[in-house]
N, C-alpha and C positions, 0 to 999 in steps of 0.2 A: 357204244352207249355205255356209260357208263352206272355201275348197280350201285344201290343203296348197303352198302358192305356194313353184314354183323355178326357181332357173335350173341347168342342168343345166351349169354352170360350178363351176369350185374356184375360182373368181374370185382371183384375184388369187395365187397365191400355195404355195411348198411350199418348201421346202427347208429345210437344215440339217448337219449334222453326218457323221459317216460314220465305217468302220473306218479301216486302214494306206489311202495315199494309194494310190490307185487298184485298190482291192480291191471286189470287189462281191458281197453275198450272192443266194444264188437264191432268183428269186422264186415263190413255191408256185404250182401246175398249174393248179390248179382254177379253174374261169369262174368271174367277178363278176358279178352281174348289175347293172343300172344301179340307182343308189343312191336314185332317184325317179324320177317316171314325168313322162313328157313333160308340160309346159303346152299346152293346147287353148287358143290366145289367138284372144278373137273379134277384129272390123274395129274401126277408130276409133269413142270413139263420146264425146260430153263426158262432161266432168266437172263437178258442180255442189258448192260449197266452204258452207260453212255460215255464214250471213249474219248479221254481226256486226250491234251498233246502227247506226240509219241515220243517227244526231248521233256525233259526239266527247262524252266526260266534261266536264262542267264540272268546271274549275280544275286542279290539277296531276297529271298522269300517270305511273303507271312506264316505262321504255322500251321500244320493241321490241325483240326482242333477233332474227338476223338471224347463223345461223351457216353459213356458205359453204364445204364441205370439197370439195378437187380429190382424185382420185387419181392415186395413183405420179407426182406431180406430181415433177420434180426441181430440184435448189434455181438452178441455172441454167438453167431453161425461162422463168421470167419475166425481166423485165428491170431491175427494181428498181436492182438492184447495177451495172447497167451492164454485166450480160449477154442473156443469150434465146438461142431457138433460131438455128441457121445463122446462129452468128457475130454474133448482137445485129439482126439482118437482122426481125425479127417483134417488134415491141414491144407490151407487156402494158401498156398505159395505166391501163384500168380497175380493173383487177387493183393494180398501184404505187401507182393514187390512194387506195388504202385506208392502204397505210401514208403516202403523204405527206399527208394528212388526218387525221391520227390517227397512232397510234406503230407503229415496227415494231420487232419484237423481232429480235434477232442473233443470238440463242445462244437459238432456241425448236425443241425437241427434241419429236419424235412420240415418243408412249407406249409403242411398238415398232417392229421391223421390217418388218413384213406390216400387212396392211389391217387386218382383224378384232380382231386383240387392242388394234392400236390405237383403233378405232373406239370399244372396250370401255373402256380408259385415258377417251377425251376423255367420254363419255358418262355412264359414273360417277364419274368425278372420282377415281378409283384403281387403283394398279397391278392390270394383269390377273391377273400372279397369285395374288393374293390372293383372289380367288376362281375360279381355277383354267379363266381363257380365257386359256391359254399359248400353243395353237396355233390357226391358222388355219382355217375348218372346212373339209375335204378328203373326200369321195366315193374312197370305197376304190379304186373300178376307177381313176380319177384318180390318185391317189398311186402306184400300184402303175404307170402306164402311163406317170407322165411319168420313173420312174425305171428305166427299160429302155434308156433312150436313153444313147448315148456321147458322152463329149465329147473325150477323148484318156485321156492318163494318168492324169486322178484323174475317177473316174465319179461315179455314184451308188450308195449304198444302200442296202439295204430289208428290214426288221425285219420275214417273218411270222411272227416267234411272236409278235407284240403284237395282231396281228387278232385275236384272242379279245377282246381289249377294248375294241373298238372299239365307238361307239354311231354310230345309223344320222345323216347327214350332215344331215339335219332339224330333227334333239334336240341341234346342239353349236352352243348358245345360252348368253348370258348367265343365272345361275343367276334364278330368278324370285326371289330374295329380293334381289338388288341393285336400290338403286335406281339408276333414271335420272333425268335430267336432269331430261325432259318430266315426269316423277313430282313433283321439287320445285317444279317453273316451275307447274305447273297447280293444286297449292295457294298458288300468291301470286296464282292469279286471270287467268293467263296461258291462252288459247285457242294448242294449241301444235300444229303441223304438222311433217311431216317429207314430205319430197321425196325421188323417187331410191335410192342403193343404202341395206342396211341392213344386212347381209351378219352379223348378230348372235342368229339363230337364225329357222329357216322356219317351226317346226312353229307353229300358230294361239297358243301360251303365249306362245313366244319373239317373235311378229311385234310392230311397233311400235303397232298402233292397241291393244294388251295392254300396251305397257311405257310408258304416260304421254303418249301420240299422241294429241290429240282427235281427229285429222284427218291421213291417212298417201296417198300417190301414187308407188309404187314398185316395187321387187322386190327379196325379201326375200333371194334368194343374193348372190354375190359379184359379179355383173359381168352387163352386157346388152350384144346386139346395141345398134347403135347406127340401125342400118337392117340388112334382108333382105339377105344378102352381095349378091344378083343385082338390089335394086334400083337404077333408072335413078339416083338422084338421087348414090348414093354413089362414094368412090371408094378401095377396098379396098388394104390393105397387108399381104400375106401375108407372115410371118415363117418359111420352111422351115427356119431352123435352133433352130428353139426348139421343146421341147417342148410346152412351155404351149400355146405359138400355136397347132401344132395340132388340143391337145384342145378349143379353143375355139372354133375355127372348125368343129369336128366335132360338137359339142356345143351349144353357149352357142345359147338363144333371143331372140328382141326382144317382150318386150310389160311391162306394167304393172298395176297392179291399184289400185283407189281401196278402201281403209278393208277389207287382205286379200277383198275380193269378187270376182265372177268375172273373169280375167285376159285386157285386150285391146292391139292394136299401135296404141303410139301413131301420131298424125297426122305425124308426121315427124320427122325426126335425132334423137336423145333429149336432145344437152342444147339444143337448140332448144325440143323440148318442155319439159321440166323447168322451163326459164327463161320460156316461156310461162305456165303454170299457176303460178308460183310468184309471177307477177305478178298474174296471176288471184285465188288465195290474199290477198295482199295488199291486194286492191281490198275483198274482202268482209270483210277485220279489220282495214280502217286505223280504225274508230272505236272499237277494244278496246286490251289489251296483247295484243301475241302473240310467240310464241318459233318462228319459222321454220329447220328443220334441213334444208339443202340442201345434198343429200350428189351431186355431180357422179360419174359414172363415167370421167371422163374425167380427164385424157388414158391411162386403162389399155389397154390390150390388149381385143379385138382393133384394129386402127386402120381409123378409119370418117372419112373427113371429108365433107364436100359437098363440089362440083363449083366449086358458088362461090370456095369459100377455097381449095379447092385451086390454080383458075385464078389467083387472084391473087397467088401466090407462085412465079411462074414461074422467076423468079429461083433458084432451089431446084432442083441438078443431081437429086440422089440422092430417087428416087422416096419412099421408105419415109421419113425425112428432113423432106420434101415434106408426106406425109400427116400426119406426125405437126405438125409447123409450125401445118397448116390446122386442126388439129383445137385447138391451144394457142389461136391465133386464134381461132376460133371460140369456146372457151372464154371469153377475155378480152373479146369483144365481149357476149357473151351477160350477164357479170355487169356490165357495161355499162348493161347496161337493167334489170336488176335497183335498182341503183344509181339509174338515174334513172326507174324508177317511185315509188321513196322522195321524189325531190326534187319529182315534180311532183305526189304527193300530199299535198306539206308534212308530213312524215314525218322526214325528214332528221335538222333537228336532235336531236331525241329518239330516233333509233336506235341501239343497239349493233350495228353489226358486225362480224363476225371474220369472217377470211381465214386458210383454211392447206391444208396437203395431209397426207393421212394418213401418209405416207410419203418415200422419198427416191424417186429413178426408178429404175426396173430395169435390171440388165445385160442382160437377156433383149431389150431391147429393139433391140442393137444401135448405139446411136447413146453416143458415147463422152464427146458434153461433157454431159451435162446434170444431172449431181452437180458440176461445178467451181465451184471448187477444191477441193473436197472429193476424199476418197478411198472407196471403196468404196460400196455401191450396196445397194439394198432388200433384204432378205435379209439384211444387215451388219446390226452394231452399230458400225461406222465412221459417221464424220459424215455420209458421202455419204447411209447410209441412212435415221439417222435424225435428220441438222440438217434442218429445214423453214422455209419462210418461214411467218410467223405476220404479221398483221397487224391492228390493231386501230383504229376508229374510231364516234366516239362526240361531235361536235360542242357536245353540252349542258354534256359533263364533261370531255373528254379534249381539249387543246392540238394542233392538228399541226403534223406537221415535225418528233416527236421520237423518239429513237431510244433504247431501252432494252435497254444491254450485258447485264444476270446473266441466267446460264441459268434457261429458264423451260420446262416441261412443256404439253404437250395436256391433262392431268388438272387444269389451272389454269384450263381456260377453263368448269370446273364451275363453280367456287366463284366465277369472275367474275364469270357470270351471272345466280347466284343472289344475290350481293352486290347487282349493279344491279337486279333485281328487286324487292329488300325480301325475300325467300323465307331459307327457314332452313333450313342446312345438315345434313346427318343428324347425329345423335351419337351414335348407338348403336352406332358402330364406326368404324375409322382410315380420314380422309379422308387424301388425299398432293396433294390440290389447293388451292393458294393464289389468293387475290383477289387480284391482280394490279392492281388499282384504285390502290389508294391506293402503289403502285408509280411508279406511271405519272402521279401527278398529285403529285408530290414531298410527299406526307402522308405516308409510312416512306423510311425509309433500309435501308440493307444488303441482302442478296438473300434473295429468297422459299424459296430450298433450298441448302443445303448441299450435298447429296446426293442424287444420283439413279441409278436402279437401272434395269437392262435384262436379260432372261434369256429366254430360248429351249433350253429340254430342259441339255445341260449347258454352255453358251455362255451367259457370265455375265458384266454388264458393270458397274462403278459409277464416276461422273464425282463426286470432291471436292473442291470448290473449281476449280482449274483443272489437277489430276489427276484422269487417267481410264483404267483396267485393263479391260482384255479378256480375258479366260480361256477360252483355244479348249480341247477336247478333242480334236479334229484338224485342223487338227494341233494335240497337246499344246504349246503355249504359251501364255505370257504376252507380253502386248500393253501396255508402259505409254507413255504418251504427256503430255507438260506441254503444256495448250492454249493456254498464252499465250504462249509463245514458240514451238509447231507445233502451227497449227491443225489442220492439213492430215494430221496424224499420219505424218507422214516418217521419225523419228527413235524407234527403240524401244527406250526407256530400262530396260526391265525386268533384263539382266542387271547394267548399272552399277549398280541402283541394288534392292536386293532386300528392304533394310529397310523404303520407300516400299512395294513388294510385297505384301508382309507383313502389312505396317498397313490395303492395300486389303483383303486377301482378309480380312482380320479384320470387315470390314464386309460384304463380301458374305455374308458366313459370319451375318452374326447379322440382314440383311435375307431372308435363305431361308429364316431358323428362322422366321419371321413370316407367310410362303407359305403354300399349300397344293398339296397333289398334282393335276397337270391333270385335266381332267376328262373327257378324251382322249387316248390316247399319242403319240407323235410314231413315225407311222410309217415313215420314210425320212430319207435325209439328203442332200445336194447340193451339191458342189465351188461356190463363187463368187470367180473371181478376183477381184482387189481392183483393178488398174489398167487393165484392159481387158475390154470386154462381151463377153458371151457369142458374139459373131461373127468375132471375133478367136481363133486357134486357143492352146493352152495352150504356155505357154515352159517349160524348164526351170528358169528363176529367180521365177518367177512364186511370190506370196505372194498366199496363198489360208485361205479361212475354209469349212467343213462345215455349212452352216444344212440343221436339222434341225425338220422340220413333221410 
């Protein structure tokens, strides 16, 4: 029998929009009861992967395909660019040799703000809201508790008259008639796994070994314990000024579940684990094709690192800083071996891999460089949130050492995959995902999109050509920005320039008549300064956006 598998996390994510700056509505009397019932995780215990042929295919193969997503990773945590954390001080090797191996893209943009709806963008190869995963999925008592908190002048908040619509935090899953990924890859013949988080609906409909998963090792909500807060091994970074942090650490469990079955704690750190089994996974389908979806919880909230990584960054004043370092580290070694269990199974040449993070980093997190240069932070529709490092390698097909300038979407690494598969793309409704292949191997010229679209409740965003409009509701403005001469969005062209305006919002305007209505309301909304985290107190010149979950 299968359990209703959760993490009693909103994993990842809430905010939004709000009234007049620093108004707050009252939030209704009445108790919530928890929105799902505890996990009963039993002890360690293995897992056994389903045994592919015991030869390799004679003669020529499709690739493996080999999709590696970080969370709230931010686009200066790796070192690629000649950044990383504490000052370039923790270098991402394994992580950078994907793109110096293969191409990295420059202007590759997550399919939203938040975890989920992105996850929803990269997964079906179309914007979420088109089929209406607008927001992130939130546990009422959650929404309702992280928006009580103050942050100075401009608070939160909170819509209950929209509780009447609310559906239970289980059911706010990708609709069962999208496909996914794993749905295309497993009709070209593909034996296709998924790792780690999946945060795209809990109930047994919504869970992955139902949406195209032959073979799934994870947890179905938004975010895990990484270890037991009290055990030996770890070394905790309590965050007391964040909301989140604490409903997480009040909440949020550690275990896992193999093929939705019954739910136990893994044998150690989680992405230790993950990258273990993922190697494991590997060993028993290197004589097949397979399409590996290894979705890292890391580096999100709450921050867990070992003792190990922690001790070797001593160099690292500021504790929280520190953890979060070791846990990057640890991240970039782990996909390390992931990496060279391909090479020493003679795998290599013939794998696709992709490199990306769902997202930009949090301000929640405290720590102020790890969107630079960028401006603004997850939760935004500024680049901070959603520019991400993309990276792509593929020795059979793709050249390295090259670097590919046009904007290019998370909903493109659908139709890449399915391209190098041989698999065939749905047509019975609008993809917004490009092969990016023949991109990247100088067979087409000009960029894969024109135009691309971002919206959260009434915060609405489109980038054309190298114009891009922001449309807050609170505060009521416009955001316009030229990204070739400010990337960085410093300079807000929108009153000089209103005809440019005009011409955006005419596009937003006829990309929303194509939408549909969320399939969940957005029940709150949440101040996010744009030039300093959430640990830094509110200025009165501070410019600031309302993201609304």
């Amino acid at each position: 029998m299968r359990k209703k598998l959760a993490l009693l996390t909103a994993a990842a994510v809430v905010m939004g929009s709000s009234p007049q700056a620093g108004a707050q509505t009252n939030h209704p009397p009445a108790p919530v009861p928890l929105d799902r019932p505890q996990v009963q995780a039993g002890p360690p215990r293995p897992v056994t992967w389903q045994q592919g042929p015991s030869r390799p295919p004679a003669g020529k193969r499709p690739p493996n395909i080999i999709l590696i997503l970080a969370d709230d990773l931010g686009y200066n945590d790796i070192s690629f660019n000649g950044g990383g954390v504490a000052g370039g001080s923790v270098p991402t090797p394994y992580i950078d040799s994907i793109g110096r191996q293969g191409v990295s893209f420059d202007q590759a943009y997550a399919g939203h703000g938040t975890c989920a709806p992105s996850r929803a963008a990269l997964l079906t190869g179309r914007y979420p809201t088109r089929f209406g995963f607008e927001f992130t999925p939130t546990p009422l008592r959650f929404a309702r508790e992280v928006r009580q908190h103050h942050y100075g002048r401009l608070n939160p908040v909170y819509f209950p008259e929209r509780e009447k619509d609310v559906i239970p935090v289980v059911d706010m899953g990708v609709a069962t008639d999208q496909i996914m990924l794993g749905d295309v890859l497993q009709k070209a013949g593909y034996h296709t796994l998924q790792l780690g988080k999946w945060h795209l609906g809990e109930s047994p409909k919504f869970q992955p070994q139902n949406r195209g998963f032959s073979e799934t090792l994870g947890f179905t909500g938004g975010g895990s314990m990484y270890l037991p807060k009290t055990d030996p091994r770890v070394v905790n970074s309590i965050q007391g000024f964040d909301p989140i942090d604490q409903q997480l650490w009040a909440r949020m469990q550690f275990y896992v579940a193999k093929d939705g079955g019954e739910p136990f704690q893994p044998a150690r750190h989680m992405t230790d684990y993950l990258t273990d089994e993922a190697i494991s996974a590997i060993d028993a389908n290197k004589n097949r094709p397979f399409f590996m979806y290894l979705a890292y919880n890391a580096p999100h909230t709450p921050l867990q690192a070992t003792h190990e990584d922690y001790r070797a960054l001593s160099h690292i004043a500021d504790h929280k800083e520190r953890v979060y370092a070791a846990m990057i580290r640890q991240l970039d070694r782990n996909i390390g071996r992931v990496l060279q269990a391909l090479q020493e199974r003679g795998l290599e040449e013939n794998t696709l891999v992709i490199f990306t993070s769902d997202n930009g980093g949090a301000n929640y997190l405290g720590l102020e460089e790890i969107n630079r240069p960028f401006r603004g932070w997850k939760m935004t529709f500024f680049e901070g949130g959603v520019r991400v490092p993309m990276f792509m390698k593929w020795p059979a097909a793709i050249r390295p050492g090259m670097t590919y300038h046009a904007p290019v979407s998370h909903f493109d690494i659908f139709a890449t995959s399915v391209a190098a598969a041989g698999g065939a793309m749905p047509k019975d409704r609008p993809m917004d995902g490009v092969n990016l292949i023949p991109y990247v191997t100088a067979k087409k010229t000009g960029r894969p999109h024109d135009v691309l679209f971002w919206r959260t409740g009434p915060y609405r965003v489109v980038r054309a050509g190298d114009w891009k409009l922001q449309v807050t509701e609170r505060p009521q403005k416009d955001w316009l920005y030229d990204l070739s001469s400010d990337p960085t969005e410093r300079v807000n062209l929108a009153q000089a320039m209103p005809e440019k305006v005009a011409e955006l919002k005419r596009l937003l305007a006829q990309h929303d008549a194509q939408q549909v209505k969320p399939l969940w309301p957005e029940l709150g909304q949440t101040p996010i300064m744009l030039d300093h985290s959430l640990i830094q107190p509110q200025r009165e010149d501070d410019e600031y956006i309302y993201w609304g979950n």
